[in-house]
C-alpha positions, 0 to 999 in steps of 0.5 A: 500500500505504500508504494502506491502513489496517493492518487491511485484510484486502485489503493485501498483507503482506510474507512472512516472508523479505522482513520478516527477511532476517537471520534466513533468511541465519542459518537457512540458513548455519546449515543449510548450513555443518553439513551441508557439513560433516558429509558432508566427514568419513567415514563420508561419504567426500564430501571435495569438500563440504570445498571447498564448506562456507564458501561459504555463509558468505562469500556472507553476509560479501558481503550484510555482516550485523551482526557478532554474528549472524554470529559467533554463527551460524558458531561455533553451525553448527561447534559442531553439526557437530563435535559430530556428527562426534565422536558415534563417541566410544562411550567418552566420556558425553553430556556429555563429547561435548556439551562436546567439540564447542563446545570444539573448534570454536574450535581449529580453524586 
C-alpha cells in the first residue's frame, strides 16, 4: 500500500472508523450513555438500563482516550439526557429547561 502513489484510484483507503477511532468511541458513548439513560427514568419504567448506562463509558476509560474528549463527551451525553428527562417541566420556558439540564448534570453524586 505504500508504494502506491496517493492518487491511485486502485489503493485501498482506510474507512472512516479505522482513520478516527476517537471520534466513533465519542459518537457512540455519546449515543449510548443518553439513551441508557433516558429509558432508566419513567415514563420508561426500564430501571435495569440504570445498571447498564456507564458501561459504555468505562469500556472507553479501558481503550484510555485523551482526557478532554472524554470529559467533554460524558458531561455533553448527561447534559442531553437530563435535559430530556426534565422536558415534563410544562411550567418552566425553553430556556429555563435548556439551562436546567447542563446545570444539573454536574450535581449529580
Amino acid at each position: 500500500m505504500s508504494d502506491l502513489p496517493p492518487y491511485d484510484l486502485y489503493a485501498e483507503h482506510p474507512p472512516f472508523y479505522q482513520k478516527n477511532p476517537g471520534l466513533v468511541w465519542a459518537a457512540a458513548v455519546f449515543v449510548l450513555t443518553v439513551v441508557l439513560t433516558v429509558l432508566s427514568f419513567p415514563p420508561y419504567n426500564k430501571a435495569e438500563f440504570a445498571y447498564a448506562f456507564a458501561g459504555p463509558a468505562l469500556f472507553w476509560a479501558y481503550e484510555r482516550p485523551r482526557f478532554k474528549p472524554y470529559a467533554l463527551t460524558l458531561f455533553a451525553a448527561q447534559a442531553v439526557a437530563w435535559t430530556i428527562l426534565l422536558g415534563w417541566l410544562r411550567h418552566v420556558t425553553w430556556l429555563g429547561l435548556l439551562l436546567l439540564g447542563p446545570l444539573r448534570t454536574p450535581m449529580l453524586s
